[in-house]
N, C-alpha and C positions, 0 to 999 in steps of 0.2 A: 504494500500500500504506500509505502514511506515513497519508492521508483518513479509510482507513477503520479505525483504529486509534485515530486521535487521536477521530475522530467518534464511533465506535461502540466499539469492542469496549473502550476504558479507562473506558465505561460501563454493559458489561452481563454479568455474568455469566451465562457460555455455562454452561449445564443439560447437552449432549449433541451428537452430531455433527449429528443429525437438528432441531435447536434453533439449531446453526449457520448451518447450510446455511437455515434460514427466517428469519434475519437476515440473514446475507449477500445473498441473494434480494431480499431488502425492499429492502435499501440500495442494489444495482447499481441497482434500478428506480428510486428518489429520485435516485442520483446525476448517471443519465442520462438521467432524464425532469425534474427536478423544479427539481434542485440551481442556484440561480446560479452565473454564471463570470463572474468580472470581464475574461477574456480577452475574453468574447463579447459586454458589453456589459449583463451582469447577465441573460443568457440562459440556457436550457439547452440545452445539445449538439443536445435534437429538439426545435425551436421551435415553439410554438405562439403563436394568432392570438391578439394581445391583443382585450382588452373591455374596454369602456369604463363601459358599464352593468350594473348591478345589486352586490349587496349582497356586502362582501368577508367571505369565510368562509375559516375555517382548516381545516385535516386534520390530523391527529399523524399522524409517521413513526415506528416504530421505539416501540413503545408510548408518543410526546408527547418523544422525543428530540429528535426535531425537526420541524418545522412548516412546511406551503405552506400559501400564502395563495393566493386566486385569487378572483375574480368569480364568483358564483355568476348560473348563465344565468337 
C-alpha cells in the first residue's frame, strides 16, 4: 500500500472512482509485470527472456510517471 501511494496516487489527482480504478489497473500491471525488485535481482515478479539485440526504447506508465525500458525486437 505504502508503493503505491508514494509512486502514484501523491502524484495524481484522482478525477472519479471510475478514473481510479484505471490507475490502479495501470499500476498493478507495471508493478507486477514491469516494476524492478532488488529482492529479485533487479527482476520483475513475471520474468521475462532478456535480449541482447536491438535498439532500447522506453514506454511511459501512468501518463510518463514512470518509464520501462526494454529492447525493442
Amino acid at each position: 500500500m505504502r508503493s503505491i501511494r508514494t509512486e502514484v496516487l501523491d502524484h495524481v489527482i484522482i478525477i472519479n472512482e471510475r478514473h481510479l480504478h484505471a490507475v490502479l489497473t495501470e499500476y498493478i500491471n507495471y508493478y507486477n509485470v514491469d516494476r524492478p525488485y532488488r529482492s529479485l535481482n533487479l527482476q520483475s515478479p513475471v520474468p521475462r527472456a532478456p535480449t541482447r539485440d536491438g535498439p532500447v526504447v522506453r514506454r511511459p506508465v501512468l501518463g510518463g510517471l514512470h518509464h520501462v525500458y526494454a529492447r525493442a525486437a
